[in-house]
C-alpha positions as CSV (number, residue, x, y, z in Angstrom):
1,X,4.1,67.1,42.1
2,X,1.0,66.8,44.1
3,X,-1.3,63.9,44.7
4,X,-3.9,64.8,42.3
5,X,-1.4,65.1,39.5
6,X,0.4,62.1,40.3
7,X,-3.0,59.8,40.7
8,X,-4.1,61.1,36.9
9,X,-0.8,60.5,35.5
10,X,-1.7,56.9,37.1
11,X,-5.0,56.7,35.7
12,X,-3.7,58.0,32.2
13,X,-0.7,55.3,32.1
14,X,-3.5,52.6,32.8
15,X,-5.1,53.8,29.6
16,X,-2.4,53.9,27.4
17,X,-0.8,50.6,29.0
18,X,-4.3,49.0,27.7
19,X,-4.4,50.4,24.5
20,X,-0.7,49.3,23.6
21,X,-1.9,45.6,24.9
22,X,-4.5,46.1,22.8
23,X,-2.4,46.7,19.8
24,X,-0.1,43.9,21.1
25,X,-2.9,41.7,20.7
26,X,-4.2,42.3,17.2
27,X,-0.6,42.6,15.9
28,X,0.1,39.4,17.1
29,X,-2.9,37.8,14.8
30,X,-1.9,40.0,12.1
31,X,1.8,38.8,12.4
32,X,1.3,35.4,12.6
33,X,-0.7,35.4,9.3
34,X,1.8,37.0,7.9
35,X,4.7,34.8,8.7
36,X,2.8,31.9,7.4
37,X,1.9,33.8,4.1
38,X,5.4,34.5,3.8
39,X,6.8,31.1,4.7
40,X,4.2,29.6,2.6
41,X,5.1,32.5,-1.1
42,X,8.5,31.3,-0.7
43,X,8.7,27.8,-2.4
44,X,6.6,29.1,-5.1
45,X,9.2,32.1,-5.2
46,X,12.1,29.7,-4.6
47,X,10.5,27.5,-7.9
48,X,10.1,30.2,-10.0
49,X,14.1,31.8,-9.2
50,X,15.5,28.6,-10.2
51,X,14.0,28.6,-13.3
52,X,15.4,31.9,-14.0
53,X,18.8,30.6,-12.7
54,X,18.8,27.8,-15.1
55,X,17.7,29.4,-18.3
56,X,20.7,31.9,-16.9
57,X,23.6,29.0,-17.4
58,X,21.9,27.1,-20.5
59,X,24.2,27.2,-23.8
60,X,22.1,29.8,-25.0
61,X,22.3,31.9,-22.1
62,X,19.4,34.8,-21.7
63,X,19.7,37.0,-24.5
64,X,16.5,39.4,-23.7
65,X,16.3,43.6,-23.4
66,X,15.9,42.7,-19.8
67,X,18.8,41.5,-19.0
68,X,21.3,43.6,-20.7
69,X,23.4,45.6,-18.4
70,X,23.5,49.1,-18.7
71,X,26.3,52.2,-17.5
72,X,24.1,54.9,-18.6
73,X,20.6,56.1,-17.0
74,X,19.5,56.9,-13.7
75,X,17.9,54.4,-10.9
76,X,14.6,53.5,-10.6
77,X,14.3,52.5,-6.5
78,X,10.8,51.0,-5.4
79,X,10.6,51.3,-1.6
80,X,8.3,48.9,0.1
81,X,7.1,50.4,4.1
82,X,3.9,50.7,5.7
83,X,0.8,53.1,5.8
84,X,1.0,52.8,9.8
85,X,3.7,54.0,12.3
86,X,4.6,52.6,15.8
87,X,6.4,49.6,14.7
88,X,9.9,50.2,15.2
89,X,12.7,50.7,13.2
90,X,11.4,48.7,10.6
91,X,10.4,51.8,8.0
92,X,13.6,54.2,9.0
93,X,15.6,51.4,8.8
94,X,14.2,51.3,5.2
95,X,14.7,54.7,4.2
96,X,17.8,54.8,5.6
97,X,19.0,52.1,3.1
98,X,16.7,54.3,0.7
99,X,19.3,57.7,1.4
100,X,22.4,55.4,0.6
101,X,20.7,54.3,-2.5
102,X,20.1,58.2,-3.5
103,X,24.1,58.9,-2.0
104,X,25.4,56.6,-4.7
105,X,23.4,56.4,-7.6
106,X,23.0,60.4,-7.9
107,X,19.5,60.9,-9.9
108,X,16.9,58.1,-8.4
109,X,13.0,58.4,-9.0
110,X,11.0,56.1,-7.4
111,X,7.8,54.0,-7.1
112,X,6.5,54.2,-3.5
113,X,4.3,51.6,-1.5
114,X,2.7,52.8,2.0
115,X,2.4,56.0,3.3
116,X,5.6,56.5,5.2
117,X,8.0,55.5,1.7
118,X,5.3,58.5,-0.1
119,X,6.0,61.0,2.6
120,X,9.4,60.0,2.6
121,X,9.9,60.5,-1.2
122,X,8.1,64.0,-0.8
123,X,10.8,65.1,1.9
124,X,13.6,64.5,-0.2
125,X,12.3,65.8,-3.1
126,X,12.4,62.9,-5.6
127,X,10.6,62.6,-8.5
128,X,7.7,60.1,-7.5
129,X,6.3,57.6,-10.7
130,X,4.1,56.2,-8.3
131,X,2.9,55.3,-5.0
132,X,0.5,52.7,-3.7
133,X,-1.1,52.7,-0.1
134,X,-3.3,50.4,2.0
135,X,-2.3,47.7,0.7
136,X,-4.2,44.6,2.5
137,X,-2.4,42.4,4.3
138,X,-3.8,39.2,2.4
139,X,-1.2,40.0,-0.7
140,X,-2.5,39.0,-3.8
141,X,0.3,38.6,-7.1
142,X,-2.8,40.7,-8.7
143,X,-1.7,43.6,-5.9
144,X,1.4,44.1,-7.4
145,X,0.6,43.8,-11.1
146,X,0.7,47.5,-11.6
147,X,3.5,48.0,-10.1
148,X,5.8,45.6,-11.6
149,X,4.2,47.0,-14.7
150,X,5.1,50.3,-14.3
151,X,8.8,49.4,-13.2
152,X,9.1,47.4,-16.6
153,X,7.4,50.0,-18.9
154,X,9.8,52.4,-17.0
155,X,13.1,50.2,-17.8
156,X,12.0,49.7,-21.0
157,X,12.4,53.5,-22.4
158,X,16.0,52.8,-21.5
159,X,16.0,55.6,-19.1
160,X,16.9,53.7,-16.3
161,X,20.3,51.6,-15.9
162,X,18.7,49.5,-13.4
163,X,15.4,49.1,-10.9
164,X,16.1,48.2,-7.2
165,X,13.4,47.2,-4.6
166,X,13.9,48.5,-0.7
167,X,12.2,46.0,1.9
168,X,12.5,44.4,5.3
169,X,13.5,40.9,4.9
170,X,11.7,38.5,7.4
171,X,14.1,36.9,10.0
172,X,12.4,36.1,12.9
173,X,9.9,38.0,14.9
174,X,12.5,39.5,16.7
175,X,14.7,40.1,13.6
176,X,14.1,41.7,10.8
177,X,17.2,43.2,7.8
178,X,16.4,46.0,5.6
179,X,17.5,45.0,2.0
180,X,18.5,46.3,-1.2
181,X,17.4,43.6,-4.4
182,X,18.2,44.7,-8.0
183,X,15.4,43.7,-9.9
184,X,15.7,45.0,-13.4
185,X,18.1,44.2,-15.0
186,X,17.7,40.4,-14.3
187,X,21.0,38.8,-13.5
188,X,22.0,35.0,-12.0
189,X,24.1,36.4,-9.1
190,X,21.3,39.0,-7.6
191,X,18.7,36.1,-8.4
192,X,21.2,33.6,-5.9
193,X,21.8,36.3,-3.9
194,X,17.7,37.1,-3.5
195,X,17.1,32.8,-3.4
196,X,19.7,32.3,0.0
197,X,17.6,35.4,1.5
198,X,14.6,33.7,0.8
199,X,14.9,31.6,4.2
200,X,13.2,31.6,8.0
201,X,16.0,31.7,10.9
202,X,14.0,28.9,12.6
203,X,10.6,27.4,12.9
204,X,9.1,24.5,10.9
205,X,10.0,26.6,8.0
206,X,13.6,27.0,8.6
207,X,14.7,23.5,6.5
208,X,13.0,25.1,3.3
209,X,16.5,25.9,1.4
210,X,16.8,26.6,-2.5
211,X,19.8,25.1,-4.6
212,X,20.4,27.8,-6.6
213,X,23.7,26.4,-8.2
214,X,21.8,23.3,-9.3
215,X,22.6,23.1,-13.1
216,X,19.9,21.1,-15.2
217,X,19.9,22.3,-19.2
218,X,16.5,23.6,-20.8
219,X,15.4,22.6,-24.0
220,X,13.3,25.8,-24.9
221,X,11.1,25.7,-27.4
222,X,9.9,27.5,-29.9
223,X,12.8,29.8,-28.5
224,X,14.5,31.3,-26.0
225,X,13.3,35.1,-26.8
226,X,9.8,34.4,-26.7
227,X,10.3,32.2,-23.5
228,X,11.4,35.1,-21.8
229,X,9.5,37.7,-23.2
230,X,7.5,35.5,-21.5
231,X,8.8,34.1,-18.1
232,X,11.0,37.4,-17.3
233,X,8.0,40.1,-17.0
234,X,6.4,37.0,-14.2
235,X,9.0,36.8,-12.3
236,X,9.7,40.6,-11.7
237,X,6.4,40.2,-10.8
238,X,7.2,37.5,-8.3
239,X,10.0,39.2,-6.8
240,X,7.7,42.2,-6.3
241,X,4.9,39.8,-4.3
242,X,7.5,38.6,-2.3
243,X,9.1,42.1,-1.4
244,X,5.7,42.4,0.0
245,X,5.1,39.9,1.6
246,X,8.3,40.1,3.9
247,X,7.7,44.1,4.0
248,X,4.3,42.7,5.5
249,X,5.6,40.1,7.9
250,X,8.1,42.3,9.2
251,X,6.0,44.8,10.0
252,X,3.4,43.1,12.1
253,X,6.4,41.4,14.1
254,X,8.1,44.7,14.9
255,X,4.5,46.5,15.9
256,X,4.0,43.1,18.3
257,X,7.2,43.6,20.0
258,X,7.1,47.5,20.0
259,X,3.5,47.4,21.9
260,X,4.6,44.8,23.6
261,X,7.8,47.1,25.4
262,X,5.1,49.8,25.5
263,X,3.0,47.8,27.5
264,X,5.7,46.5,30.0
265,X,7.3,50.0,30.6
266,X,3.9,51.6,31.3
267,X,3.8,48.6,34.2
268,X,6.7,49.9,35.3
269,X,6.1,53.5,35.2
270,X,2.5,53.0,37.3
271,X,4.3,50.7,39.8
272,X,6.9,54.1,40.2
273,X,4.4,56.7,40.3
274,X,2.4,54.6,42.8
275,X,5.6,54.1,45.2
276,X,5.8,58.2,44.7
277,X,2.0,58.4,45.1
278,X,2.3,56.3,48.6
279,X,5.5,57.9,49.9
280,X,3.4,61.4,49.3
281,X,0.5,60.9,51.1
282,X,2.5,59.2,53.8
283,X,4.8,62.1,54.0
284,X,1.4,64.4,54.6
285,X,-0.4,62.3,56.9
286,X,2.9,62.4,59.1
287,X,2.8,66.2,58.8
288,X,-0.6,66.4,59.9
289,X,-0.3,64.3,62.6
290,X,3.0,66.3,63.9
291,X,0.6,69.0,63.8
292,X,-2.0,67.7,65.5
293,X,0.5,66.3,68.3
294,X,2.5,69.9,68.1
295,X,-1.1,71.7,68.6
296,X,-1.8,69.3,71.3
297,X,1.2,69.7,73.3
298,X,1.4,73.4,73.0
299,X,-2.4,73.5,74.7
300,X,-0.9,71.8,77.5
């Protein structure tokens, strides 16, 4: 490689090394909000399981169209990426659990939020109900009313044996687990199973733990059916806000740590091309100055 090349492959790692630190930067503003949103959702989300969780054990149990089990139907899978690449593994590690999904449950439509879960359902030719993109990063319950509205309109023409939402479940900023929720119909284990998940590996949020096996009876009044005709359709709603929230948190952490590598291995790949640069021109200075001496002595 001559000089010229290697001293603009330089020059064009310095820009992309800057760019990436860049990215590193804003990512890491971005993911910090994020954590703290999600940290912050998940008492509220914790609260609002429990209930569910009780109502589940009372006498009179949870008698309500969602929450009968069904054999028959097809699935109904809502997967939860982002609109934005360059973070990762943390949207094919999502549509990987996504291709399991479709391995075992046969026919599977889906609702898709971000671009790559869209694109994704395109490729693999599913039927698509609906998709939602650019989400913002400040989640709002109001974000996800449409959605959880069209999963429940969707379970409701009995179609569909059960709805299951795909996301990245928050660990740490260096850890992040796709999972698989079922969130239609609603049933006590998935809802403990969803409330131990619900949990930070470590930071000031880590001591923020839900009982779910806390038993304290309900007296519901004026009944149980039009409690949870009530209360059931929220907390799908719930489960979907929190889905994103994670989804969200998860995916600024991963983008942080993948500009972050970006950045360090273009360091490392100016500081080799500058050794090669160096050992190059040193190699043709010697040359020319054998030359010079060669030329020198022969005119002697």
């Amino acid at each position: 490689m001559a000089l010229k090349q290697i001293k603009n492959k330089i020059i064009a790692t310095k820009k992309t090394g800057q760019v990436t630190k860049a990215m590193e930067s804003v990512s890491a503003v971005k993911m910090r909000k994020s954590q703290e949103r999600a940290f912050l959702g998940r008492p509220y989300v914790h609260a609002a399981l429990r209930i569910l969780g009780r109502l589940a054990k009372a006498d009179h149990g949870m008698k309500h169209p969602l929450t009968t089990v069904r054999t028959e139907g097809s699935t109904l899978a809502v997967i939860v990426t982002s609109d934005k690449g360059l973070a990762g593994s943390v949207n094919s590690a999502v549509l990987k659990q996504a291709e399991v999904i479709f391995r075992e449950n046969g026919i599977t439509d889906v609702v898709a939020v971000g671009r790559k879960a869209v694109e994704f359902t395109v490729r693999e030719k599913k039927t698509l109900l609906a998709s939602y993109t650019n989400i913002s990063d400040g989640v709002t319950v109001e974000d996800v009313y449409d959605m959880s509205s069209k999963a429940l309109e969707a379970f409701a023409t009995g179609n569909y044996k059960k709805v299951v939402v795909i996301y990245q479940n928050f660990i740490s900023t260096f850890e992040q687990i796709p999972v698989v929720r079922q969130v239609l119909p609603v049933v006590a284990d998935e809802i403990n199973d969803l409330m131990r998940g619900i949990k930070p590996k470590t930071g000031k949020f880590s001591s923020d733990r839900a009982e779910a096996d806390v038993f304290a009876p309900y007296k519901v009044e004026p009944s149980p059916e039009e409690v949870l005709s009530t209360l059931l359709p929220q907390l799908v709603q719930i489960m979907f806000y929190h889905a994103l929230l994670e989804s969200k948190a998860s995916e600024h952490s991963a983008r942080m740590v993948a500009m972050k590598n970006a950045t360090d291995k273009s360091k490392e790949m100016i500081k080799a091309l500058t050794i090669k640069f160096n050992n190059q021109r040193q190699a043709a200075i010697t040359a020319e100055v054998s030359e010079i001496t060669a030329g020198v002595e022969s005119m002697k």
